[in-house]
KOLLOFI-632281 format. One record per residue (C-alpha): y negated, x negated, z negated; residue in three letters. Coordinates in steps of 0.25 Angstrom, whole numbers, plus 5000, padded with zeros to 4 digits. Layout:
# residues N
REC    py    px    pz  code
REC     Y     X     Z   ala
...
***
This chain:
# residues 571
REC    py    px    pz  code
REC  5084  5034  5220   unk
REC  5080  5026  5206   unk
REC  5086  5032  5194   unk
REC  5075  5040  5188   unk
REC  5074  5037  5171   unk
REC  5081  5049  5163   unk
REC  5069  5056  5157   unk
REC  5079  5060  5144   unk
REC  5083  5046  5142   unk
REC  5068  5042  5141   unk
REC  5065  5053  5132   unk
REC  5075  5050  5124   unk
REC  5069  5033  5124   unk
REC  5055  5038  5120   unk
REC  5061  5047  5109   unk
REC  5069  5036  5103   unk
REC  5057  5027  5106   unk
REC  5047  5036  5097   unk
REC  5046  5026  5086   unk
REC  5037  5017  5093   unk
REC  5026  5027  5091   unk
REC  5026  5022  5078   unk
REC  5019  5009  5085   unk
REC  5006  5018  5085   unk
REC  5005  5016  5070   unk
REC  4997  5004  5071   unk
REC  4986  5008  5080   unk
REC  4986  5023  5071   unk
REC  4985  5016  5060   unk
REC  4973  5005  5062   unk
REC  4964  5016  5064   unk
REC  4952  5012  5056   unk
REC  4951  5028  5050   unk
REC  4965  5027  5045   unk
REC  4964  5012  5042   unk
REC  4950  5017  5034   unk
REC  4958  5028  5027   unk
REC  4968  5020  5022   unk
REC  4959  5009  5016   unk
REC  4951  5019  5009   unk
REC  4965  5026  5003   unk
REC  4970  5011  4998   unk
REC  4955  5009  4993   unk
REC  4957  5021  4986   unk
REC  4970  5018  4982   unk
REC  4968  5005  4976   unk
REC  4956  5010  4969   unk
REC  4964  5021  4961   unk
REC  4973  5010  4956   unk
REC  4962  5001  4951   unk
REC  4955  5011  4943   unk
REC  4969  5016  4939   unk
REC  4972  4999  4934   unk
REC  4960  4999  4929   unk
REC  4961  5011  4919   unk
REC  4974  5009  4916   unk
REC  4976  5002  4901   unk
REC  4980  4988  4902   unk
REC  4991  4990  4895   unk
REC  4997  4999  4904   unk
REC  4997  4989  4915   unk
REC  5009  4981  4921   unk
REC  5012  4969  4917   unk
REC  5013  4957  4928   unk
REC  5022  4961  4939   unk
REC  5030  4972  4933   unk
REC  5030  4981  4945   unk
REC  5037  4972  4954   unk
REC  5050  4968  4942   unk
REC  5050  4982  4934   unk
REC  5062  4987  4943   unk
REC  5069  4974  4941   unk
REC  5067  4973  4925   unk
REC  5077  4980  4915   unk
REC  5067  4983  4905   unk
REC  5051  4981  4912   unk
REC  5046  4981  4897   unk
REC  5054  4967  4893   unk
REC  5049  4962  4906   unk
REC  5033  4966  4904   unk
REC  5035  4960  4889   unk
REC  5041  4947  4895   unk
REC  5029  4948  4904   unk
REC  5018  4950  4893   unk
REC  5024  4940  4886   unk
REC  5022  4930  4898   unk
REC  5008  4934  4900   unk
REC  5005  4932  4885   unk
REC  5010  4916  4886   unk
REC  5003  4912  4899   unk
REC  4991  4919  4896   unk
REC  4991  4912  4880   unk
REC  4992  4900  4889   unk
REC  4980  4903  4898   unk
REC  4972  4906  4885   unk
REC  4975  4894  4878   unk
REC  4973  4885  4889   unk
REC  4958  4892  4891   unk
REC  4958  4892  4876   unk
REC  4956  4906  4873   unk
REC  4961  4912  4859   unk
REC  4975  4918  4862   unk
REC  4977  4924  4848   unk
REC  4976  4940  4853   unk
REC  4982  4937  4867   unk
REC  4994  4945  4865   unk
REC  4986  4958  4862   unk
REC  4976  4956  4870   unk
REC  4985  4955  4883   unk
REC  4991  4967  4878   unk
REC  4977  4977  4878   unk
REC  4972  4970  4888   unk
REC  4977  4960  4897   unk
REC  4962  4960  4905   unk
REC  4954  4956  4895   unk
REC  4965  4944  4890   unk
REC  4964  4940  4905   unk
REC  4950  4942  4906   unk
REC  4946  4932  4895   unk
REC  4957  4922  4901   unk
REC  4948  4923  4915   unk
REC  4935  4920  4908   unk
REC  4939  4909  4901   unk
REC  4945  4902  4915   unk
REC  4932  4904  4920   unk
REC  4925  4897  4910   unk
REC  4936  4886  4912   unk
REC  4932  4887  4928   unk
REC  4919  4885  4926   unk
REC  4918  4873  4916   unk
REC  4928  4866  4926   unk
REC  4918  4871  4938   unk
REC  4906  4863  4929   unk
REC  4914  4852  4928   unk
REC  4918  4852  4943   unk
REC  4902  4852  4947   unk
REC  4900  4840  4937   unk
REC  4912  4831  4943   unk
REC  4907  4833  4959   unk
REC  4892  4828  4954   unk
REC  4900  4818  4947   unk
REC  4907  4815  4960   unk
REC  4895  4816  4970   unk
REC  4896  4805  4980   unk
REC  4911  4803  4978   unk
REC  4921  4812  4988   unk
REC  4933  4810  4983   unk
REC  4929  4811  4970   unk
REC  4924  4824  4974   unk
REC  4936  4829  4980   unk
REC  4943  4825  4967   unk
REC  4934  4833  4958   unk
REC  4935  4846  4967   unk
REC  4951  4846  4968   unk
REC  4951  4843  4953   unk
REC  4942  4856  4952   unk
REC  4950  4864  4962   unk
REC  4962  4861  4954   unk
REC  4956  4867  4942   unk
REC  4951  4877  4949   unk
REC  4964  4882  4954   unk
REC  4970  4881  4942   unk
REC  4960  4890  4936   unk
REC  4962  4900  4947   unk
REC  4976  4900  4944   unk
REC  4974  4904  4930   unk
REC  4964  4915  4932   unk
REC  4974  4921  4943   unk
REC  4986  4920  4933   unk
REC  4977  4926  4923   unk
REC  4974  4937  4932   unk
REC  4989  4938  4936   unk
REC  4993  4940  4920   unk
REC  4982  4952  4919   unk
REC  4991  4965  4918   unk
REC  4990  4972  4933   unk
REC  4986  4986  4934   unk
REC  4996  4994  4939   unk
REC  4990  4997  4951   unk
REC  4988  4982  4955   unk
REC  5002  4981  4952   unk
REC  5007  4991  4960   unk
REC  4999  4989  4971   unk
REC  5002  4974  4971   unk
REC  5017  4977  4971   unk
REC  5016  4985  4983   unk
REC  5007  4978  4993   unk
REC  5018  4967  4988   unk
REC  5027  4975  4993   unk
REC  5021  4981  5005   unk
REC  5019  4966  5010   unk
REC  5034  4965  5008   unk
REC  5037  4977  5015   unk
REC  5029  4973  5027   unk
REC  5035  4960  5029   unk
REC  5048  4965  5028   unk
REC  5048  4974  5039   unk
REC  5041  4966  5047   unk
REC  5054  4957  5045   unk
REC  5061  4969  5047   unk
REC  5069  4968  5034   unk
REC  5070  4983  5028   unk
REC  5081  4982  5019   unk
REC  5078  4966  5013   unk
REC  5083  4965  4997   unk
REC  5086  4980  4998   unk
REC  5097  4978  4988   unk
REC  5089  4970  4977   unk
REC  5077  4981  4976   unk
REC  5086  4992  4974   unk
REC  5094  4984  4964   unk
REC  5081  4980  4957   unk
REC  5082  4987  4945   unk
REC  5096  4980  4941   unk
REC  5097  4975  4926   unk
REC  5089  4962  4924   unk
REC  5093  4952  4911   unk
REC  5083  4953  4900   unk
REC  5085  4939  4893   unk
REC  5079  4929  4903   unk
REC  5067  4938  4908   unk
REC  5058  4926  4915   unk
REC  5070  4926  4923   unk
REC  5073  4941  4924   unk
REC  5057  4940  4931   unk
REC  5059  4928  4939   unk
REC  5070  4935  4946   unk
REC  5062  4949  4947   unk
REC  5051  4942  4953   unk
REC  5062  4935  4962   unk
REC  5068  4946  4967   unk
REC  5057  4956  4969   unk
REC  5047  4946  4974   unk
REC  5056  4943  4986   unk
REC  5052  4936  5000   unk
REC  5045  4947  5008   unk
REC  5054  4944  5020   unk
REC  5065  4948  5010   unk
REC  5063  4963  5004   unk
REC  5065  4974  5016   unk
REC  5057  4986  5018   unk
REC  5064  4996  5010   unk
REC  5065  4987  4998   unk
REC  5050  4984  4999   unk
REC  5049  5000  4998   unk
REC  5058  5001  4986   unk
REC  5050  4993  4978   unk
REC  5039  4998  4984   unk
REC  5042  5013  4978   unk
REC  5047  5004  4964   unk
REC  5032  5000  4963   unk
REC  5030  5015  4964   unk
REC  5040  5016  4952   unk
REC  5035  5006  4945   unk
REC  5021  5013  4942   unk
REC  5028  5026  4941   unk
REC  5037  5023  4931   unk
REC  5027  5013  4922   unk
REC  5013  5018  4926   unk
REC  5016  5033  4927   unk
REC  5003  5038  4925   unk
REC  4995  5027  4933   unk
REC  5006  5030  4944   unk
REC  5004  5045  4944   unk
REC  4987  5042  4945   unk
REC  4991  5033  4955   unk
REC  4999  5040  4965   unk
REC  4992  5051  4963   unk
REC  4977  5044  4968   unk
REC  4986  5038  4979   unk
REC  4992  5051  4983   unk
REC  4977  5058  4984   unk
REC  4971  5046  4991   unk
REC  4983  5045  5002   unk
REC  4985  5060  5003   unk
REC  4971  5060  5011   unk
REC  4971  5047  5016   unk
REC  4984  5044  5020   unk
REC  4984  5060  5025   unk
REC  4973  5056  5034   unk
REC  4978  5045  5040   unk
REC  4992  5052  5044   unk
REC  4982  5061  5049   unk
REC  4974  5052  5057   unk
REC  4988  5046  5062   unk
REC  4993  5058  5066   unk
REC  4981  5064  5077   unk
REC  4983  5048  5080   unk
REC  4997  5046  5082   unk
REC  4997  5062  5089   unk
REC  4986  5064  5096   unk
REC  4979  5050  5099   unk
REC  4967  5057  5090   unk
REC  4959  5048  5079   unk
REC  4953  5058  5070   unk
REC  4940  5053  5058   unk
REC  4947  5049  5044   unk
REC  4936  5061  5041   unk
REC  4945  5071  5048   unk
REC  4958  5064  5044   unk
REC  4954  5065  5029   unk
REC  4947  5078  5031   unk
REC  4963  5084  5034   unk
REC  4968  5076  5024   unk
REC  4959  5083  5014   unk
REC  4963  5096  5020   unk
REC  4980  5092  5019   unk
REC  4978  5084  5004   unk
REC  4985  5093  4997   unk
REC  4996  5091  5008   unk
REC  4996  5076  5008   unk
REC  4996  5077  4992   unk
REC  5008  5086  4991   unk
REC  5016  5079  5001   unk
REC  5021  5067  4993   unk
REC  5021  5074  4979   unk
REC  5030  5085  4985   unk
REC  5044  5077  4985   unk
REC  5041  5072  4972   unk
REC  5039  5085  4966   unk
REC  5053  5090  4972   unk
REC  5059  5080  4967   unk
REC  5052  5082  4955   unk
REC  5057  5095  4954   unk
REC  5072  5093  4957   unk
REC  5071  5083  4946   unk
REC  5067  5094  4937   unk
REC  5079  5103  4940   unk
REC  5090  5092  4939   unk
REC  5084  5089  4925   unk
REC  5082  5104  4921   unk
REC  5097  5106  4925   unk
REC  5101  5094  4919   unk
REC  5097  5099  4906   unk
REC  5108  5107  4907   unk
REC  5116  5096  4905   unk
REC  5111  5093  4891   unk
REC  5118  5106  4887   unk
REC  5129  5100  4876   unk
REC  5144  5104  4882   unk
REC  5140  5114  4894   unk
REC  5130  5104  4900   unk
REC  5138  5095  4905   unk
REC  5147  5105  4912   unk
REC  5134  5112  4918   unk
REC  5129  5097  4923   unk
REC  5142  5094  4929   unk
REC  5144  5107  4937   unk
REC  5128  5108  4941   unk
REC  5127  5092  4943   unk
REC  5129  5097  4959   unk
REC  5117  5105  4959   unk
REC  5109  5091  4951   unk
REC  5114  5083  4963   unk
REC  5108  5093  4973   unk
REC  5096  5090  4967   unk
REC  5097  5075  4968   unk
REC  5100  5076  4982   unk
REC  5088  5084  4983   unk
REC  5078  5075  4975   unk
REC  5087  5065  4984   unk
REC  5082  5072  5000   unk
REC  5068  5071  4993   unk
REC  5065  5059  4988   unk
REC  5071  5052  5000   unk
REC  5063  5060  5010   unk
REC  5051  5059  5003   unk
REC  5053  5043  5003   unk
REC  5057  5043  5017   unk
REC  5047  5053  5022   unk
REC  5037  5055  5012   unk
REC  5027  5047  5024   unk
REC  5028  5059  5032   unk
REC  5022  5066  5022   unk
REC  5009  5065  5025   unk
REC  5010  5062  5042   unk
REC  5017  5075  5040   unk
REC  5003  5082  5035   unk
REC  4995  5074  5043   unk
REC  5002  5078  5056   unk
REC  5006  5094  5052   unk
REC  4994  5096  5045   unk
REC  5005  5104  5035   unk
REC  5008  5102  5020   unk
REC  5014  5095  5011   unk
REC  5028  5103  5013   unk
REC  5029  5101  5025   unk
REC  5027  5087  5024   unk
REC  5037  5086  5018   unk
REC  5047  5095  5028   unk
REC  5043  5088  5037   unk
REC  5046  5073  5033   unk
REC  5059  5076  5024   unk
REC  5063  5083  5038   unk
REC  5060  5071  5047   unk
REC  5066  5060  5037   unk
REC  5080  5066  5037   unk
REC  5080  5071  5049   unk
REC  5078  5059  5056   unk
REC  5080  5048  5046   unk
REC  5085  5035  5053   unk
REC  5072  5039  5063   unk
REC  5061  5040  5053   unk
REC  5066  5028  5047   unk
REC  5066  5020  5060   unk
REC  5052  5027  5060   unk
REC  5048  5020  5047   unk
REC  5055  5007  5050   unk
REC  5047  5005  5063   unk
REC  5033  5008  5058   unk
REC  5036  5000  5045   unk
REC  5041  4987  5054   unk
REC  5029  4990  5062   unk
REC  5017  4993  5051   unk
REC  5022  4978  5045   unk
REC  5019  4970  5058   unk
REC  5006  4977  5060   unk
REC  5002  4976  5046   unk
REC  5006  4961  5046   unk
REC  4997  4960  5060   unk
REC  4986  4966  5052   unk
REC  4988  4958  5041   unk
REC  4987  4946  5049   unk
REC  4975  4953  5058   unk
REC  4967  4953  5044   unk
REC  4972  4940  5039   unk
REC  4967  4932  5053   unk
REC  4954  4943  5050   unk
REC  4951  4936  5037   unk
REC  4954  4923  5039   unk
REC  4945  4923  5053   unk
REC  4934  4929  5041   unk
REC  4935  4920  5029   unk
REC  4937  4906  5042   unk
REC  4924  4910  5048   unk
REC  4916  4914  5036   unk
REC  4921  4902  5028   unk
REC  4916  4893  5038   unk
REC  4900  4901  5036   unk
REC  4901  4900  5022   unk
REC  4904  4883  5022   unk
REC  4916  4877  5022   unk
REC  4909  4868  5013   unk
REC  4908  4875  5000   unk
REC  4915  4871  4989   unk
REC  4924  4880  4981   unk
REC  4936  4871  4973   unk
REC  4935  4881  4962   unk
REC  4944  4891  4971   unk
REC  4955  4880  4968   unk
REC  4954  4876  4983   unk
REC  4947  4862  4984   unk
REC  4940  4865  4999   unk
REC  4938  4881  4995   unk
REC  4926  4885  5001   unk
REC  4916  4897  4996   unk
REC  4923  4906  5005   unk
REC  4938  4902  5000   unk
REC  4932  4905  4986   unk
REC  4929  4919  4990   unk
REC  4939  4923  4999   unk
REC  4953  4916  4998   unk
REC  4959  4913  5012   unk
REC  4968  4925  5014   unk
REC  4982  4923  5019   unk
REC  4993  4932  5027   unk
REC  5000  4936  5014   unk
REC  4986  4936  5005   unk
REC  4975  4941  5013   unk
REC  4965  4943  5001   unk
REC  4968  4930  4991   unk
REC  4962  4931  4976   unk
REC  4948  4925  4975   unk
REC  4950  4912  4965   unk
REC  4944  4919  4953   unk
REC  4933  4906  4950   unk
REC  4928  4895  4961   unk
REC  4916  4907  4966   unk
REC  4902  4902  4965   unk
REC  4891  4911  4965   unk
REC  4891  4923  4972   unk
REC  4903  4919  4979   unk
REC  4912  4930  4968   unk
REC  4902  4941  4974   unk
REC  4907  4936  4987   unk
REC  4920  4934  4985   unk
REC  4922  4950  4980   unk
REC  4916  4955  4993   unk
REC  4925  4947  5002   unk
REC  4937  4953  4992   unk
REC  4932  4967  4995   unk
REC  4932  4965  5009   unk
REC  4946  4960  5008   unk
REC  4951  4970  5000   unk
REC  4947  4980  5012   unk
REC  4951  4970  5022   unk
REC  4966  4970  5016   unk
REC  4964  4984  5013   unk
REC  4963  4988  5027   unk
REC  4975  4980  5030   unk
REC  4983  4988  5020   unk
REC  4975  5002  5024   unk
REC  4981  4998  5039   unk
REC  4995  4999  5030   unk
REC  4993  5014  5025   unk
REC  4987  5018  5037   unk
REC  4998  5013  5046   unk
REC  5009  5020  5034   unk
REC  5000  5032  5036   unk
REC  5001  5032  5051   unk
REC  5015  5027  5053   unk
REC  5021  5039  5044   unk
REC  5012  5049  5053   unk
REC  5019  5042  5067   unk
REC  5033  5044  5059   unk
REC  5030  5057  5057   unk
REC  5026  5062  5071   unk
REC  5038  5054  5079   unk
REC  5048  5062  5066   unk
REC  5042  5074  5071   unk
REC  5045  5073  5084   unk
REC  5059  5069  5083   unk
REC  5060  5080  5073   unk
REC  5054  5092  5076   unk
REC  5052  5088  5091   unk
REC  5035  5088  5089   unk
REC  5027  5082  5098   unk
REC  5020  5069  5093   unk
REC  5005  5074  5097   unk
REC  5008  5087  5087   unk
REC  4998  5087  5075   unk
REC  4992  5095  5068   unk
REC  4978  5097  5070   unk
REC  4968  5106  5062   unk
REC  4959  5116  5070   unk
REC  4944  5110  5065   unk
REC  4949  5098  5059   unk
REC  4936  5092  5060   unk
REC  4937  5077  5068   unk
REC  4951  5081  5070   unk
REC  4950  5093  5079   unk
REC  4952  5091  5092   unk
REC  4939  5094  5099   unk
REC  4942  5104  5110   unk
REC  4937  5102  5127   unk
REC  4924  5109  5129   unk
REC  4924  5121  5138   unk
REC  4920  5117  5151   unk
REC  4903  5123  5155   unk
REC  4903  5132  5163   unk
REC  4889  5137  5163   unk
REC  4893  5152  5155   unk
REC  4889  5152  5141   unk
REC  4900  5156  5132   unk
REC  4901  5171  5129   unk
REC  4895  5174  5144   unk
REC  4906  5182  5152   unk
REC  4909  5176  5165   unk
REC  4907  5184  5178   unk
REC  4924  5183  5185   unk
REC  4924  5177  5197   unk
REC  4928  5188  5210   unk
REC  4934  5181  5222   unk
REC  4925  5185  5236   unk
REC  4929  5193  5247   unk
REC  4933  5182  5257   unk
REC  4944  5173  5249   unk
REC  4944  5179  5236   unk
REC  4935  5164  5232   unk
REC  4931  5165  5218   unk
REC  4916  5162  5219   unk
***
């Protein structure tokens, strides 16, 4: 007789094979309703930023690259001085070489960096357009004569370029809001992070991020940036996974510790928006992940609003224990400052100030390591924000190693499927712009792009690449109507990519709700198809089998059925 396979050795294989459920991520995540929400909450998002750069005084602004060399400098205040000072030379150069007055440069920079650019810009144009004139008077001069010709328009398309070149730089020496700066730095370093695990490489220039902020030399400081820029500007297939986070959380820093206020407005928007969206796609994920059951972003949102106060609370909760053990080692640190009994008392209670630190310690590290489950654990439970937070501290240390083999997998997974999307848009586009541009004439002359054979369309759509799927529209070389154009296409791009990035959040949402279902049921032994489900939830209730017609009203009593005499037969 064949050996029969031992039913407790193939329990044992699926449970130690549970994490490829996380493979489901993909196709719970590219559901246009979550896909949808999430756009919307990075349109909101970007939104409360740009209003926030746009009221914020110039003056308060960062100064070039700041966020990416502030944890590397010894003193950022020498560095943005340096950096002014640099600014100050090339842009004197610029206006001298347009012949603008440069008398008040230095003060005017300093109030208002905008309008000392925006002068700068208007002039170039003028500059572009007497060139333009003069490019249109040398083809008539060259009519009949094809080389000629193609002589004039590379002489024009070299100018062009050059004047391109400069109204870029210009822009580029324009202080940065701090939201485009932050956000820059991110998606900088959310690229990076992608490529990384996609390579596998989790732990790549470890040592130099946490050894950032050594002391740096002060007397050569153009060196002192070069190297900055060297080291923190590294090949992609160099900086691991962790790394990328660390300076990912130092961009955080960065805003929170120079930008206070901007920051607190900031997060604050982002924790509203997130709380309903991002709750509504971990609910959405969850009857999806359980139950197999796609549920309206109406309804999904509808339980959002009803848990907000929840999903609000669950990530300011850590912070505000920590907050508060804080408080109480410095209350009892006071005592300290006594003169002459003080220090006795400090050394003699310095146990019970340790205590406190390894408190803030269990804290802050589950927060970090589970504060995703936070709202997954909502979503799922349908509880509150404490038992969010039970439920994730409980599950990170009681099975570490397996939550972060968890995270390692849907993070090596989310990169390749965000890098198959990002090349699934990329062929998208491309296919577009080849197709149309050949409708619009391949004919049309545009050398004022910079680009000698630049058609209309090149003019107001740059050819997207891999790395750079929406390239920055030359700022002259449009003719007519052509700008109009040119800022449809961009809003159409802009939602294009932002999809692409929405397919990000809503595969983060989704993956920390798949986490949290397969911690559960290692665990507190739960079955995976356990959700919460409110009783009249609207689209969410489960619709329950109608009662089969029997041909009695309801409310009619029914006549029992009597056997007969012969068998005892009901009739």
């Amino acid at each position: 007789m064949a050996d029969q396979p031992n039913p407790t050795s193939l329990t044992k294989y699926l449970e130690a094979m549970s994490f490829v459920k996380v493979f489901r991520t993909f196709r719970i995540a590219i559901a246009p309703g979550k896909l949808g929400l999430a756009l919307l909450g990075l349109l909101l998002m970007g939104f409360c930023g740009w209003f926030l750069d746009r009221i914020w005084p110039t003056r308060c602004q960062p100064i070039g690259d700041e966020i990416s060399v502030y944890w590397k400098v010894g003193d950022l205040q020498v560095w943005r001085n340096e950096q002014a000072a640099n600014r100050l030379q090339r842009l004197t150069a610029i206006y001298q070489d347009l012949g603008l007055k440069t008398d008040d440069l230095q003060e005017d920079l300093a109030s208002d960096s905008g309008e000392v650019i925006s002068e700068a810009v208007v002039k170039l144009g003028k500059v572009y357009q007497e060139r333009q004139e003069r490019y249109a008077e040398e083809l008539k001069d060259a009519r009949g004569d094809a080389k000629k010709r193609d002589e004039v328009k590379q002489d024009f398309a070299a100018d062009a370029r050059a004047i391109n070149a400069t109204c870029l730089e210009l822009k580029r020496l324009k202080n940065r809001g701090v939201f485009e700066s932050f956000v820059t730095y991110e998606l900088d370093l959310v690229h990076q992070l992608l490529n990384a695990a996609c390579r596998f490489n989790f732990l790549g220039e470890f040592d130099e991020v946490i050894d950032g902020g050594r002391a740096i030399e002060r007397a050569d400081m153009a060196g002192m940036f070069r190297s900055v820029l060297r080291d923190v500007q590294k090949d992609v297939r160099t900086t691991g996974v962790i790394p990328s986070l660390i300076l990912m959380a130092r961009g955080k820093l960065w805003m929170a510790t120079h930008y206070p206020l901007f920051f607190v407005l900031f997060m604050l928007c982002c924790l509203i928006i997130w709380s309903i969206l991002g709750g509504a796609i971990c609910r959405m994920a969850a009857l999806h992940f359980a139950r197999d059951e796609r549920i309206a972003p109406k309804a999904a949102i509808d339980f959002a609003g009803r848990k907000f106060l929840a999903f609000l609370a669950a990530p300011l909760l850590p912070m505000v224990m920590i907050f508060g053990v804080g408080i109480c080692l410095l209350l009892g640190g006071l005592f300290g400052a006594i003169p002459y009994i003080g220090e006795l008392i400090a050394g003699i209670a310095m146990v019970l100030a340790m205590l406190g630190g390894f408190v803030i310690a269990l804290i802050f590290i589950g927060a970090a390591a589970g504060g995703s489950l936070f709202w997954p654990t909502i979503a799922v439970e349908g509880s509150d924000a404490f038992d969010a937070i039970s439920r994730s501290y409980s599950y990170v240390y009681s099975k570490p190693w397996r939550a972060g083999f968890y995270a390692m997998v849907a993070t090596i997974y989310g990169a390749i499927c965000f890098l198959f999307a990002r090349f699934f848009v990329l062929v998208m586009l491309k296919a577009t712009r080849f197709f149309v541009g050949i409708g619009m004439g391949a004919a049309s002359d545009r050398p004022g792009t910079g680009l000698t054979d630049a058609s209309k369309l090149d003019a107001m759509w740059p050819s997207p690449t891999f790395e750079n799927l929406m390239p920055t529209v030359t700022a002259f070389g449009l003719k007519g109507w052509e700008a109009a154009g040119a800022v449809f296409i961009n809003v159409w791009m802009i939602l294009t990519v932002g999809l692409l990035f929405a397919f990000l959040v809503s595969f983060y949402y989704s993956g920390s709700t798949v986490i949290y279902f397969l911690l559960r049921s290692k665990v507190d032994a739960t079955d995976l198809e356990d959700v919460f489900e409110e009783e009249k939830d609207g689209d969410e209730a489960v619709e329950e089998m109608p009662e089969p017609d029997t041909g009695v009203s309801a409310g009619t009593p029914t006549k029992p059925v009597e056997p007969d005499d012969a068998g005892g037969k009901a009739e």
